[in-house]
C-alpha positions as CSV (number, residue, x, y, z in Angstrom):
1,X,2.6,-56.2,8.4
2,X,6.3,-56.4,8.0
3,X,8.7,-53.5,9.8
4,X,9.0,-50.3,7.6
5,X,12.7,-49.6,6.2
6,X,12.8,-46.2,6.0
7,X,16.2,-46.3,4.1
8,X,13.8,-48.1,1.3
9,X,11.1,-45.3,0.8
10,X,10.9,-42.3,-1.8
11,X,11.9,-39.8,1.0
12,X,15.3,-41.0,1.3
13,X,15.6,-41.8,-2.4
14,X,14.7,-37.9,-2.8
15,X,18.1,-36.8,-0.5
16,X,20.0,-39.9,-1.8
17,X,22.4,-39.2,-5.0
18,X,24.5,-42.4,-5.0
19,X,21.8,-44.9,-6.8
20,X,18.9,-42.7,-7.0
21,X,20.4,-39.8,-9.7
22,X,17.3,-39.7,-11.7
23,X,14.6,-40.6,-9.3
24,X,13.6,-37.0,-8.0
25,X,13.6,-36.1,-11.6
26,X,11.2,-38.4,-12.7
27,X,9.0,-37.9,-9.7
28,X,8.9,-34.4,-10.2
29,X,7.9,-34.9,-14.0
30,X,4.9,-37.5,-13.1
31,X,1.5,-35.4,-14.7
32,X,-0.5,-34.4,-11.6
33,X,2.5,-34.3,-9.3
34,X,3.3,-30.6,-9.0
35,X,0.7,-27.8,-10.8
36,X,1.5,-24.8,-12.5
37,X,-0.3,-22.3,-10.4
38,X,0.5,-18.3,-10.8
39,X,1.7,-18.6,-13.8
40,X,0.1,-15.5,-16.3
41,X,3.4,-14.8,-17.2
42,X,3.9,-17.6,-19.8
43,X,0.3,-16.2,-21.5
44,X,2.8,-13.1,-22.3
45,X,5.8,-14.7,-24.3
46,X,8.0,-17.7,-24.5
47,X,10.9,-19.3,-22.7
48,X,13.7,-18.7,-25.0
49,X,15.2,-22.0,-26.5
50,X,19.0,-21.0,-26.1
51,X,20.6,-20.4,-22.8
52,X,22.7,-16.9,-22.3
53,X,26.2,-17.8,-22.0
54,X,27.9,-16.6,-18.6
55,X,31.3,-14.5,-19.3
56,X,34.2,-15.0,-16.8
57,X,33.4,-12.5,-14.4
58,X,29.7,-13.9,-14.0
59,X,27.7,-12.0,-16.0
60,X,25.2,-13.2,-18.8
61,X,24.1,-10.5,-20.9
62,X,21.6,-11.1,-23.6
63,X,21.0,-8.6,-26.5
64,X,17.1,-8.8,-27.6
65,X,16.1,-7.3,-30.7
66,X,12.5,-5.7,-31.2
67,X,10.0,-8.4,-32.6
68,X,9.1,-7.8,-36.2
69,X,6.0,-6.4,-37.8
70,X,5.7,-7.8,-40.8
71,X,2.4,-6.4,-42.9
72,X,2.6,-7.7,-46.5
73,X,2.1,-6.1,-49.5
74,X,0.9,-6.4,-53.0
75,X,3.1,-8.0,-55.6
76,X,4.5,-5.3,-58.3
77,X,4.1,-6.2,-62.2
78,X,7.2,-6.5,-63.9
79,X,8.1,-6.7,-67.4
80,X,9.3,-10.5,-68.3
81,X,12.8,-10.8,-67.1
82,X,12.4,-7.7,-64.9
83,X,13.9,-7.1,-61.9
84,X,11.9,-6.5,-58.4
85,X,12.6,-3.3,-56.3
86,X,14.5,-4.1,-53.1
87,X,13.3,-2.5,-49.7
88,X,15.7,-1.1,-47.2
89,X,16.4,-3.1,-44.5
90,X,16.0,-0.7,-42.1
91,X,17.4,0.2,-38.6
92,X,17.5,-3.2,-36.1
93,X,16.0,-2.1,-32.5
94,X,17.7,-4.0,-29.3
95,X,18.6,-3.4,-26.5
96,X,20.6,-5.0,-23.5
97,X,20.5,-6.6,-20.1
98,X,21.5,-9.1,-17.5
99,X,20.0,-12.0,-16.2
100,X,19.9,-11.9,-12.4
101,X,19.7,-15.0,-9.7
102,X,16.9,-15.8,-7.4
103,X,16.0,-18.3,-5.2
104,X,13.0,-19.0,-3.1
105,X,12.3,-19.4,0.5
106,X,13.7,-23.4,1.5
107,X,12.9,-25.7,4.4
108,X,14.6,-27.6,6.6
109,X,14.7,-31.0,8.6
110,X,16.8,-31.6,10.9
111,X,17.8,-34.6,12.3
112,X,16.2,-34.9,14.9
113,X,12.9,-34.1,13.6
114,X,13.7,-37.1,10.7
115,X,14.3,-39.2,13.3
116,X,11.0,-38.5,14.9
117,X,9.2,-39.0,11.3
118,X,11.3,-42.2,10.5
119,X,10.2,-44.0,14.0
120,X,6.1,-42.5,13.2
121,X,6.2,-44.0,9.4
122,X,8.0,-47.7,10.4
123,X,5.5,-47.9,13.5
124,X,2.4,-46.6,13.1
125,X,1.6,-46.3,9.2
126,X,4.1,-48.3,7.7
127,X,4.3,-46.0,4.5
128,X,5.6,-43.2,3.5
129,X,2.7,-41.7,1.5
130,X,2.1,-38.7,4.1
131,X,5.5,-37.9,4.2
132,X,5.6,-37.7,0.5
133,X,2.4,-35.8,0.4
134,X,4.0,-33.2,2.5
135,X,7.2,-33.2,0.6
136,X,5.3,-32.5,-2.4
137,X,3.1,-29.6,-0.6
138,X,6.1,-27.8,0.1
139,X,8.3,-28.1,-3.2
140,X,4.6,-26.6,-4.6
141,X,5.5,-23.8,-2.3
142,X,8.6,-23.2,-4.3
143,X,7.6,-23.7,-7.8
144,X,4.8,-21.2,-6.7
145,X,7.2,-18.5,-5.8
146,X,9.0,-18.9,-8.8
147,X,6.4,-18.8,-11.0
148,X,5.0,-15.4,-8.6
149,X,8.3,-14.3,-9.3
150,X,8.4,-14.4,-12.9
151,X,4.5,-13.0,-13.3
152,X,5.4,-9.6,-11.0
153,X,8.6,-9.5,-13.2
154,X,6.7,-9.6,-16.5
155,X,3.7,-7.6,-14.9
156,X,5.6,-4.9,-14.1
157,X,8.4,-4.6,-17.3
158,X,5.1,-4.8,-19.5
159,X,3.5,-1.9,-17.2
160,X,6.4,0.5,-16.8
161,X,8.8,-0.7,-18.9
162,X,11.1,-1.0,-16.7
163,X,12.3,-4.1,-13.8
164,X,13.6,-2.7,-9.9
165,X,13.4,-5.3,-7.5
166,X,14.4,-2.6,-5.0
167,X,11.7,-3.5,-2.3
168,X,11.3,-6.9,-3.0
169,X,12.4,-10.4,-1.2
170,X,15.3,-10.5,1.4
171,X,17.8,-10.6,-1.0
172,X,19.9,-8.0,-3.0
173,X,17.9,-4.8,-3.1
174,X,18.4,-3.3,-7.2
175,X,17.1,-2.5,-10.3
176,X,17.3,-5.1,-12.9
177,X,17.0,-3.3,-16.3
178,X,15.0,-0.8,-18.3
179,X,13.5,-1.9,-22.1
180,X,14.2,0.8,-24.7
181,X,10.6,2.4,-24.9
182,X,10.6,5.7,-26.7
183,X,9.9,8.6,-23.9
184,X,7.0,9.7,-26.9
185,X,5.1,6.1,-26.0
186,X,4.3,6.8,-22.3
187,X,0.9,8.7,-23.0
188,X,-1.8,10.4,-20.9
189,X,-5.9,9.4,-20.9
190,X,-6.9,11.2,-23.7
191,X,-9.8,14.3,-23.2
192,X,-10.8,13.6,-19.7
193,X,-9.5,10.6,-17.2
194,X,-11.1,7.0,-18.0
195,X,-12.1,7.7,-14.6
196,X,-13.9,11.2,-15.3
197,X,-18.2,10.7,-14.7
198,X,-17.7,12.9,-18.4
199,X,-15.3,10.7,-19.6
200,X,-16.4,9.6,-23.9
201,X,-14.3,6.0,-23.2
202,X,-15.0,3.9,-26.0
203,X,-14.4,7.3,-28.3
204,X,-10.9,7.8,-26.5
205,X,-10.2,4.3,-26.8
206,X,-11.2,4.3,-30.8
207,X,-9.3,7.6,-31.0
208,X,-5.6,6.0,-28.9
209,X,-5.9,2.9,-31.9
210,X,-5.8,5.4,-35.0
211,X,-3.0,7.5,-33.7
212,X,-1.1,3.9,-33.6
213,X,-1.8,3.4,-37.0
214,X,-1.1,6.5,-38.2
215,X,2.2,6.5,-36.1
216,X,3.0,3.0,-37.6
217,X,0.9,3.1,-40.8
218,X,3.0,0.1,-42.1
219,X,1.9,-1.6,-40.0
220,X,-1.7,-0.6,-40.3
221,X,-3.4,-3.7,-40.6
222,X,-1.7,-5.5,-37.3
223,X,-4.0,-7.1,-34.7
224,X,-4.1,-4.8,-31.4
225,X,-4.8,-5.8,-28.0
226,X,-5.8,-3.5,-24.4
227,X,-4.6,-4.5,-21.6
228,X,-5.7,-2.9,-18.0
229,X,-6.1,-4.2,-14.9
230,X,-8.7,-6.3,-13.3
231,X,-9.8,-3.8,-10.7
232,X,-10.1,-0.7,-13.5
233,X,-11.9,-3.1,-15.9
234,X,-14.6,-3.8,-13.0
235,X,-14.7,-0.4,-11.8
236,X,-13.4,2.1,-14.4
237,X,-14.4,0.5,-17.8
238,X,-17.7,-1.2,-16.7
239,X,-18.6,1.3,-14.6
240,X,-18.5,3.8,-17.8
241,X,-21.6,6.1,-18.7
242,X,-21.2,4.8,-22.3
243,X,-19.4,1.8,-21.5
244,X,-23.0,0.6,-20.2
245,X,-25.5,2.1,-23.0
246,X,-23.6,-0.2,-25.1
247,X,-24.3,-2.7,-23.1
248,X,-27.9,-2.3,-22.5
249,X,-28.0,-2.0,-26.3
250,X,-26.2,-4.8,-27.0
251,X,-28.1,-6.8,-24.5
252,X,-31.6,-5.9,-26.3
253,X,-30.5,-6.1,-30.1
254,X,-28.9,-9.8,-29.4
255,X,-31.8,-10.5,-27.3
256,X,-29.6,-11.2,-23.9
257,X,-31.6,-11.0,-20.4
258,X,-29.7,-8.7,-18.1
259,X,-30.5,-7.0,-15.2
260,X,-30.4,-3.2,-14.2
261,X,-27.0,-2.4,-12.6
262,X,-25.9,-5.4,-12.7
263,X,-22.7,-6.7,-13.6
264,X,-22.4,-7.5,-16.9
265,X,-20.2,-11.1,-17.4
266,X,-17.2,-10.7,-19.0
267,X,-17.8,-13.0,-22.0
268,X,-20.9,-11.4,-22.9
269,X,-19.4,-7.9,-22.6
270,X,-16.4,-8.4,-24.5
271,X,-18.5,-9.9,-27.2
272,X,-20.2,-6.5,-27.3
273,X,-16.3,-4.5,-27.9
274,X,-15.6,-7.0,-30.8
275,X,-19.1,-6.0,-32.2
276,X,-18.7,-2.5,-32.5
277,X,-15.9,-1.5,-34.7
278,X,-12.9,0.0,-33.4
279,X,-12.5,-1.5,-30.7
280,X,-9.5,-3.9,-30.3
281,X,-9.9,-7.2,-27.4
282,X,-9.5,-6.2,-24.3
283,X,-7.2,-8.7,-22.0
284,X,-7.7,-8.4,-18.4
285,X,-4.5,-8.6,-16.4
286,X,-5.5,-10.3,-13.0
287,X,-2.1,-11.0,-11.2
288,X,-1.1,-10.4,-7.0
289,X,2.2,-11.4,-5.5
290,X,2.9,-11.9,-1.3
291,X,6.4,-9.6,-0.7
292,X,7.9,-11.4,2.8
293,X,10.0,-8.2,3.8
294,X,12.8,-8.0,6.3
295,X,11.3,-8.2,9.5
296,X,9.7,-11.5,8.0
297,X,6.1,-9.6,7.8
298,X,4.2,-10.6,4.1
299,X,2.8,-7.9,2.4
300,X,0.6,-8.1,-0.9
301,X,1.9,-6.1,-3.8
302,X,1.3,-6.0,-7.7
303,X,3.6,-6.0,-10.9
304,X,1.1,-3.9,-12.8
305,X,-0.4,-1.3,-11.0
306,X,-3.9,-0.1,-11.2
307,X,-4.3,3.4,-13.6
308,X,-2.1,1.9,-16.1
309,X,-3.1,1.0,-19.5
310,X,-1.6,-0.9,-22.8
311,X,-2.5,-0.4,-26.1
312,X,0.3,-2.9,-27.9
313,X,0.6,-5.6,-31.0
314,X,-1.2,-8.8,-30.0
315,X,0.6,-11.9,-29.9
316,X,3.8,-12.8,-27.8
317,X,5.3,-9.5,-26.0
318,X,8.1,-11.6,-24.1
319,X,11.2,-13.6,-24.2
320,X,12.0,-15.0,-20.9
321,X,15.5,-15.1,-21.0
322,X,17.9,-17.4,-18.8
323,X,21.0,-19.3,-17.9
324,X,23.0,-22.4,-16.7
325,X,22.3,-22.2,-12.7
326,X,26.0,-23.0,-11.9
327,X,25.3,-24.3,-8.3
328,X,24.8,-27.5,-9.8
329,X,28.2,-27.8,-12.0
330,X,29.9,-26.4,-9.4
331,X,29.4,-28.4,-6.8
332,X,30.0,-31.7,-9.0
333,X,33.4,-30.3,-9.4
334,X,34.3,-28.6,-6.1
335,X,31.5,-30.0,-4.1
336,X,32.1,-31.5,-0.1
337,X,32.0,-35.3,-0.7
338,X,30.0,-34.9,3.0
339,X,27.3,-33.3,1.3
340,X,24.9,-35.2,-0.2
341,X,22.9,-33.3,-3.5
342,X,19.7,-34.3,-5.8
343,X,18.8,-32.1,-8.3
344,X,15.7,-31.6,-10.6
345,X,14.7,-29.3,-12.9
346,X,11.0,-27.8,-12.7
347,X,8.9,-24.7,-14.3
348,X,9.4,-25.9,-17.4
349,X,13.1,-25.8,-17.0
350,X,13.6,-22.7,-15.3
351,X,14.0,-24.0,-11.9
352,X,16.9,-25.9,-10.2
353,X,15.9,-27.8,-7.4
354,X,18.3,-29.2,-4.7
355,X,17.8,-31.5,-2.1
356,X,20.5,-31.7,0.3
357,X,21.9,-33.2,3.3
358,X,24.9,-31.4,5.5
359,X,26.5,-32.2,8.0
360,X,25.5,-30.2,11.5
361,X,27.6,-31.0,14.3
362,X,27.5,-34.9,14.6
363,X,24.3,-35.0,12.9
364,X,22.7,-34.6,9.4
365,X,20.1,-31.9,8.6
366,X,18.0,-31.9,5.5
367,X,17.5,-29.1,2.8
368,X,15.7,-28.2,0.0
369,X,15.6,-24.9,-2.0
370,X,15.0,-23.6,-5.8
371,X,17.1,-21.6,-7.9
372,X,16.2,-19.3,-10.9
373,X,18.0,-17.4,-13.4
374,X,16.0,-15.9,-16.0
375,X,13.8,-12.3,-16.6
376,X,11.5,-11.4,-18.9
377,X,13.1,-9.5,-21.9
378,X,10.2,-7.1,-24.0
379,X,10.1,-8.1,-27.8
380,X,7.4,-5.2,-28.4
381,X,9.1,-2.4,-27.2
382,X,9.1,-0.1,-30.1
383,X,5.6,-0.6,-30.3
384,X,4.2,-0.9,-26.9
385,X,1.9,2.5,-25.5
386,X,1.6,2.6,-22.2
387,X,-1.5,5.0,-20.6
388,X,-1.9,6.8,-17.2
389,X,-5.6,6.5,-17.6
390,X,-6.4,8.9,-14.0
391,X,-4.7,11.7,-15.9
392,X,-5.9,13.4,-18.8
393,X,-4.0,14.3,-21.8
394,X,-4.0,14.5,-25.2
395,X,-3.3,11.7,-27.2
396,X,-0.3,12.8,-29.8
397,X,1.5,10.5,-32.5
């Protein structure tokens, strides 16, 4: 077998820029190369196609405006050569924000440690493949935490309607921004708490959609959707007095073998909301994030916390606003000509990669971190009701 050249392989083409611009890129962008795990934010919205434009002092601040309900309505008869009646156009509903930057935990190499790898490959395996594997590995590490990132962001705007990433990461401690929901939309259980032994769910649940359509009877005939949480669904919703005489009904009449006390599947039991009228899909939220904090300790937290509820338009709730990541543009302009830089895009655009190499006293040392610079803006904010479902309360339009 002929002597390795390290100086040859994919590693060093990833931390190479001089002839090897596009090659991380198109690594990066092979199908089965890196996977899009964590990500139940993109279920919610869209990336939006335009990028915010920074201002001098930094800032990109994007305006988004509510997204329209549109019901349609019956044509009027005219007279020949009459005129129609023109609607008002009504009152536009934004509101404003920033987009913030992020960036992921990177890693490291130093030189040593290179030269330790680059004497293994060229006389013992002759390859590079394990090298690459673990490469790869550990960029899935970022795009993971990026991805995390953007699901607890979108978790908990679409929860609380608002986005404080006071607690969160090692970075700057602040809240981000707060959507325009009308204080009247925050609203309690209902009769008795979902949780009560008493509690009429399915009734409460019926009753929460007909106030929204009373409140917006224009838009009357719009598709609705619940969302709740994993653990209430298995614990508050299933575990429901009436919640499971439907299902034992429902089981019998569509001739479905069930056992008692036994959890239902989730397929089957939605089936059994969509058959009785009223009742809107329910989407199950199932979404955890690791926080590393401070003293470097990783604790598990959630966007959307357990007791909330949301009754809300179906379709795409979210625009995931972003930016230019300016590390790249300005280190092409102002950049150390000792530093070496690859970039890559990744997360369908969101992410900046950079691969670098430094110098560190008379040797080199290897990088490799991820940028981000988007949030999730709310598009349904008008129209979005959010429920404490442990308290009760009346229901009021």
């Amino acid at each position: 077998m002929g002597k390795f050249n390290y100086n040859d392989s994919r590693m060093a083409k990833f931390f190479s820029s001089e002839i090897n611009r596009n090659y991380l890129q198109e690594f990066i962008n092979k199908e089965g190369i890196i996977l899009s795990n964590y990500d139940w934010y993109l279920s919610q919205g869209t990336i939006a196609t335009d990028v915010t434009p920074v201002d001098n002092k930094g800032l990109a601040t994007f305006s988004v405006k509510a997204r329209e309900l549109k019901a349609a309505t019956l044509m009027n008869l005219r007279a020949p050569l009459g005129e129609g009646y023109q609607k008002e156009k009504g009152a536009m509903q934004w509101y404003t924000a920033t987009i913030p930057d992020f960036a992921a935990d990177g890693f490291r190499e130093t030189a040593t440690e290179r030269w330790y790898r680059m004497k293994m490959l060229g006389e013992e395996f002759g390859n590079d493949a394990d090298l690459v594997d673990e490469y790869t590995d550990k960029v899935q590490d970022l795009v993971d935490s990026l991805n995390s990132t953007m699901t607890f962001m979108t978790a908990r705007l679409a929860s609380t309607g608002e986005l404080d990433y006071t607690g969160i990461g090692r970075g700057i401690q602040a809240p981000l921004h707060k959507a325009n929901i009308p204080k009247s939309n925050f609203k309690k259980a209902g009769a008795k708490a979902w949780n009560d032994a008493d509690c009429d769910l399915l009734h409460q649940m019926q009753d929460a959609e007909d106030k929204w359509r009373k409140k917006f009877v224009q838009f009357a005939n719009v598709p609705l959707v619940w969302q709740m949480t994993k653990n209430d669904y298995n614990n508050i919703l299933l575990k429901n007095k009436q919640v499971k005489e439907l299902w034992d009904s429902w089981a019998h009449y569509n001739f479905v073998a069930h056992l008692q006390n036994y959890d239902v599947a989730r397929s089957e039991f939605l089936k059994s909301l969509s058959d009785l009228n009223g009742i809107s899909p329910i989407e199950i939220v199932d979404e955890q994030e690791q926080n590393i904090r401070w003293d470097g300790t990783v604790e598990t937290v959630k966007g959307w916390a357990d007791g909330i509820a949301v009754l809300r338009p179906a379709g795409n709730a979210f625009s995931f606003q972003r930016k230019k990541i300016t590390d790249k543009a300005i280190f092409e302009a102002l950049g150390n000509k000792m530093v070496d830089v690859t970039w890559a895009t990744t997360n369908n655009g969101l992410g900046l990669l950079r691969n670098m190499v430094t110098p560190n006293g008379m040797y080199k040392e290897f990088k490799t971190d991820l940028f981000l610079a988007s949030v999730p803006a709310m598009l349904d904010f008008p129209y979005r009701w959010i429920f404490d479902i442990k308290t009760a309360g009346a229901v009021t339009i």
